[in-house]
C-alpha positions, -999 to +999 in steps of 0.1 A: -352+046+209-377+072+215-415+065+213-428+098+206-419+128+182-440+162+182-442+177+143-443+210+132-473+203+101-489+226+084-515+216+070-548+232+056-579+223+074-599+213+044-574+193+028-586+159+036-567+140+011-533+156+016-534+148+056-544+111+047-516+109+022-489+120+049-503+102+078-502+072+056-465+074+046-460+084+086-472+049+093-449+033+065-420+051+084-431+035+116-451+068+134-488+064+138-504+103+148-518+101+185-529+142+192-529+175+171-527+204+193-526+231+166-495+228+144-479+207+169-488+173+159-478+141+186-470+107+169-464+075+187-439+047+169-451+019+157-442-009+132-442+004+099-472-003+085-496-001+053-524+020+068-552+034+053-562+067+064-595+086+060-605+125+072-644+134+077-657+161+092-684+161+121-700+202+124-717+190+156-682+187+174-669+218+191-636+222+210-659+223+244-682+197+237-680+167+259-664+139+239-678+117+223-713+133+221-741+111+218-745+115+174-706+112+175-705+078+191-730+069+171-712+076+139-679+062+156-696+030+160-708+030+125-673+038+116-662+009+135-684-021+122-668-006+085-632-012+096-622+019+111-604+032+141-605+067+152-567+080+153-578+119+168-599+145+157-589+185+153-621+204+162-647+194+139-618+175+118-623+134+123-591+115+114-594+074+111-574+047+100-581+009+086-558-018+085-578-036+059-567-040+024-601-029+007-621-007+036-652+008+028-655+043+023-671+062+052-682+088+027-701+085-004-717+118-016-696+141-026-722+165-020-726+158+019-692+157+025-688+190+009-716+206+032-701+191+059-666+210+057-682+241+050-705+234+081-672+228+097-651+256+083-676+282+090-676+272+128-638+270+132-613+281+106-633+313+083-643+330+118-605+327+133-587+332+102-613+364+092-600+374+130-565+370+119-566+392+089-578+418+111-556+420+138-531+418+114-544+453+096-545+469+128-512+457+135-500+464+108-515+505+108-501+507+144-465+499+138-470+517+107-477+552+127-440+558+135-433+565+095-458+598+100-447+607+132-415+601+138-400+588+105-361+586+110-365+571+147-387+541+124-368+541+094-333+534+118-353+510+142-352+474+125-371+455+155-400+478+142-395+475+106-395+431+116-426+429+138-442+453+107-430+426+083-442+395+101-476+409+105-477+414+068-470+378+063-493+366+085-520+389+073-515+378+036-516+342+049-544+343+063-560+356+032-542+336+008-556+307+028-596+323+030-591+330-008-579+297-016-607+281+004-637+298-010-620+291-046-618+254-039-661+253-026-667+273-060-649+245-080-660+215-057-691+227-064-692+228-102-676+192-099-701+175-075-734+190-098-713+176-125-710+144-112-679+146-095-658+146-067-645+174-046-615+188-064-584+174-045-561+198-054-551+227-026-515+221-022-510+256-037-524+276-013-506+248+016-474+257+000-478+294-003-488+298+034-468+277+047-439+301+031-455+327+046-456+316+078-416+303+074-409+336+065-429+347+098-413+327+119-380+339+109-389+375+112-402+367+147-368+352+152-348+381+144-372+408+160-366+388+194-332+388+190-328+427+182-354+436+210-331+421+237-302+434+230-325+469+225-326+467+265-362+466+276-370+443+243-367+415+265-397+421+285-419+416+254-405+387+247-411+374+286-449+385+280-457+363+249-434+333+260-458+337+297-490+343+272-479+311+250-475+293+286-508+302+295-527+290+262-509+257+265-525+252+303-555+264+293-562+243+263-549+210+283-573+219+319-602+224+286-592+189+268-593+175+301-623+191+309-639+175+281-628+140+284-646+140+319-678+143+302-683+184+312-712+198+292-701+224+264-719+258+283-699+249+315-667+240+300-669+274+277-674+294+306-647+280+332-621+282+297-633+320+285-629+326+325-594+311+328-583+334+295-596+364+309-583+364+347-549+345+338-545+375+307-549+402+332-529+383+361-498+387+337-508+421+322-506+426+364-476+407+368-456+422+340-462+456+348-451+455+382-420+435+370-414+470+346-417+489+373-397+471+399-371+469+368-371+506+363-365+512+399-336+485+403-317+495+371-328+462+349-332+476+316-317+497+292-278+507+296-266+519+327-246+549+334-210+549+342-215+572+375-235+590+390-228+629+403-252+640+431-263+677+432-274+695+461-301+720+453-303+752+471-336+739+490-314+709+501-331+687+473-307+664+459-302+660+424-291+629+404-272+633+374-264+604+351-224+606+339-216+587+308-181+580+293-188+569+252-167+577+226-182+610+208-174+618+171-170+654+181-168+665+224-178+705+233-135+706+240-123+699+203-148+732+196-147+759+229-126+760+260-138+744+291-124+727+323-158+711+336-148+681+353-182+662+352-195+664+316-217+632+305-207+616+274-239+600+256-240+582+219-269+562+209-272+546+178-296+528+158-293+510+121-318+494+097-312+485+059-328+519+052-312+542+075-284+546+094-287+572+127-266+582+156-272+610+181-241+623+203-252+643+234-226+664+256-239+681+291-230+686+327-249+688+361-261+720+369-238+725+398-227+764+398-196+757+372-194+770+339-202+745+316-220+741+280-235+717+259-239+703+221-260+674+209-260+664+174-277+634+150-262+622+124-285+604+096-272+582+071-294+574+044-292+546+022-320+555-003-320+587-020-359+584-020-358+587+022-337+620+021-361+646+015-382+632+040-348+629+068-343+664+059-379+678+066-380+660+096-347+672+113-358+712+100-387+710+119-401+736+135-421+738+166-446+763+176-460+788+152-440+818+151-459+836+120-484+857+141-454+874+155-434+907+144-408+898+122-378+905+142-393+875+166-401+848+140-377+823+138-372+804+108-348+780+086-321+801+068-297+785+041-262+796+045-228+795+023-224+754+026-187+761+009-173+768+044-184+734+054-173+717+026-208+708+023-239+705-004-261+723+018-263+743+050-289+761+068-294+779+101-318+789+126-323+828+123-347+852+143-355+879+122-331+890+101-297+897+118-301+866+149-284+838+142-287+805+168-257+781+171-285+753+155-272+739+127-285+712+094-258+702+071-256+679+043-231+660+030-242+633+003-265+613+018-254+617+053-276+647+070-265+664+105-281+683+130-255+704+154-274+722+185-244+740+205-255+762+236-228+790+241-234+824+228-202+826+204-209+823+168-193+792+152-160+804+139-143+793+107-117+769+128-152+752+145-169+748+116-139+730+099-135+708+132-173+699+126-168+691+090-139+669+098-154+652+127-191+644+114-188+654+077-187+626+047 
């Protein structure tokens, strides 16, 4: 039978009465709380027992003070002669228990014991949570870029779209929770110059983060598990399990720091120190482990041969050879006997779009050879297509200072030949056509780049509309 369990709570920090209500039915089930390390609560077993719990809050205690300080003992001892034990204390956060039947309360004005949490609050949770809603907005800009500049690549790329997602949650959380906290002082404090008590209730805004952060966690889950098998995914993943490492050594070497009496400036300073020097040591670490990676092969797929190329200054060239399964290959369009052409398909799918790019080529080795690349963008939301379209028809450089006969330029063409709703062309002028190529078929957009000189025939063009058409 084990004699410890670690739990997963999520609690509120202000809400007093709903962590003495569960650590009293955890005592009725036998498990008495010895240690809160965040959200990972420690609980020892004991014999099930009818345990009175109370929660006070103490602003004078810090994370780095040395523990008990002087006022604390003091209090603790006053605590004591009334019947109660200290259990653990989270921060400024003072949990005690009494096995009387009748114990006196610790706290009798409502209105101390509300200045007290907000003394509390504002020295812990507002500051970190205010933090948290503001990492998540920049977060949540910066993985929001990709949509301006480079919209199908985000649209297709789900790991994005999930780590976009989860920082939403957990910026929303963070602000339900603020919201919900300066709510609950406004109304505490009508009730206490009423008369009252503090009001009790905040299991609303418990409830609705702690959905949030579910939802989080599972979003977390599946952007890890799509950023490894994305190839060099993996390494993030390494960094914040290493990161998550380090926080957990650190915040033991400062609790132990603390229970050997260290004063609060020194203990601050050796803590901030061991964050700062054991962050860049993996910053350090993991870059020289993406490096070392990229030179041994580690990430990414790996080519299925590779064709050396001697230059005519005796350099040697390495060409990467790859043998996928293309949709349409340069030898269902043009005759060629190149022996070394690399076969390349890469594709990528999210709920919103759907994209795939085939690439044909051949080292540069004095044959005749040619080469075609192609994407194919599926999308699954008619209000994404304009915006799929504009981004595979555009243009690069500014052509419009030129002569006519040298600007090039976007041409629609007869789409009947390609079976298609739509089809346009890259012209020069009036009368130079480029084999470069955007079709559209429902919602399924392609972009066809060939290389050889020959204008697509009739026979090619059906072979394209057969091979990536829809």
């Amino acid at each position: 039978m084990r004699t410890k369990k670690r739990r997963f709570e999520q609690f509120i920090f202000y809400d007093y009465n709903g962590i003495a209500r569960h650590l009293e039915k955890m005592a009725r089930d036998g498990w008495l709380l010895s240690k809160i390390s965040g959200n990972f609560w420690t609980y020892e077993r004991i014999e099930p027992s009818d345990l009175h719990f109370t929660v006070t809050y103490f602003s004078e205690a810090s994370e780095f003070n040395p523990y008990p300080t002087e006022n604390q003992q003091v209090f603790l001892d006053y605590c004591e002669e009334a019947g109660w034990k200290l259990v653990t204390e989270w921060a400024q956060m003072q949990i005690l228990y009494s096995d009387r039947e009748d114990p006196i309360p610790i706290e009798t004005d409502e209105a101390v014991k509300l200045q007290a949490i907000h003394k509390s609050m504002k020295k812990n949770f507002i500051p970190s949570s205010a933090m948290m809603v503001f990492v998540s907005i920049l977060q949540m800009v910066a993985q929001s870029l990709g949509l301006w500049t480079d919209p199908i690549d985000w649209l297709s790329d789900i790991t994005r779209q999930l780590l976009l997602i989860c920082w939403v949650l957990i910026g929303i959380g963070n602000v339900v929770v603020l919201s919900g906290y300066f709510r609950w002082k406004k109304r505490s404090e009508r009730a206490v110059a009423d008369g009252g008590d503090c009001v009790t209730s905040v299991g609303i805004y418990r409830k609705i983060s702690s959905e949030l952060n579910i939802a989080a966690l599972f979003g977390v889950l599946g952007w890890m598990i799509f950023a490894v098998s994305g190839g060099m995914g993996w390494i993030a993943i390494v960094m914040v399990a290493v990161l998550l490492l380090l926080v957990y050594v650190i915040e033991n070497i400062k609790d132990e720091f603390k229970k050997q009496g260290m004063s609060r400036t020194k203990n601050y300073v050796l803590t901030v120190t061991m964050c700062v020097v054991g962050t860049i040591g993996v910053m350090i670490w993991m870059i020289h482990m993406i490096f070392r990676g990229m030179d041994a092969g580690w990430y990414g797929r790996q080519p299925a041969e590779e064709y050396r190329v001697t230059m005519s200054n005796g350099n040697v060239w390495v060409w990467d050879i790859y043998h996928d399964e293309l949709p349409l290959t340069i030898e269902e369009l043009i005759e060629t006997d190149h022996e070394h052409y690399s076969y390349e398909l890469e594709e990528k799918q999210s709920l919103l779009l759907a994209w795939t790019r085939g690439r044909q080529n051949a080292p540069p080795d004095g044959e005749e050879s040619y080469s075609m690349e192609y994407e194919i963008v599926d999308v699954k939301f008619q209000s994404l297509y304009d915006l799929c379209l504009e981004e595979l028809m555009e243009t690069y450089g500014d052509s419009d200072d030129l002569p006519y006969e040298y600007r090039t330029y976007w041409k629609e063409i007869d789409a009947d030949v390609w079976g298609a709703d739509k089809a346009y062309q890259w012209y020069q002028g009036d009368d130079t056509p480029y084999n470069d190529f955007v079709i559209c078929w429902g919602d399924r957009i392609v972009r066809l780049d060939v290389d050889w000189d020959l204008y697509m025939g009739d026979d090619q063009i059906r072979t394209v509309a057969e091979k990536l058409g829809k």
